[in-house]
C-alpha positions, 0 to 999 in steps of 0.5 A, a space after each residue: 514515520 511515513 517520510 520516504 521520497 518517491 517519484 509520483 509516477 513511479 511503479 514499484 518495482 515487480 518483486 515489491 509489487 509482488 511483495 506489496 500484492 500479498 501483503 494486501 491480499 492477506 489483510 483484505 477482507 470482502 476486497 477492503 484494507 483499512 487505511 491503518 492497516 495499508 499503512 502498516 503494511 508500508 512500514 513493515 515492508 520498510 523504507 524502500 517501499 511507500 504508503 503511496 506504492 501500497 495504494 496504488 498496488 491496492 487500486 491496480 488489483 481492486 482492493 479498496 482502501 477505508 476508514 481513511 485517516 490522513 487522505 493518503 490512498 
């Protein structure tokens, strides 16, 4: 399910930035993402992109990650 490699300190690239921004911005509501929700967004988005690259997309644009589940974001 969620078992993609990643670097820890490696940004997404522009366009999955881009791509992850949107998607965040879509599901937000009063500048919130549920943590379900955040991690759906990484799947959908497919293996090349990390729940970890959602978070820190979310935290560089001030939208907060709640009701978290496995401490993830």
């Amino acid at each position: 399910m969620l078992n993609k490699t990643y670097k820890i300190n490696e940004e997404p690239s522009k366009a999955k930035r881009e791509l992850i921004e949107k998607r965040l911005r879509s599901a937000a509501k009063n500048g919130r993402v549920k943590c379900a929700d955040a991690l759906a967004i990484a799947e959908s988005l497919g293996p090349e992109i990390s729940s970890r690259e959602v978070g820190k997309v979310a935290d560089q644009i001030g939208i907060r990650i709640t009701a978290c589940q496995l401490s993830c974001f």
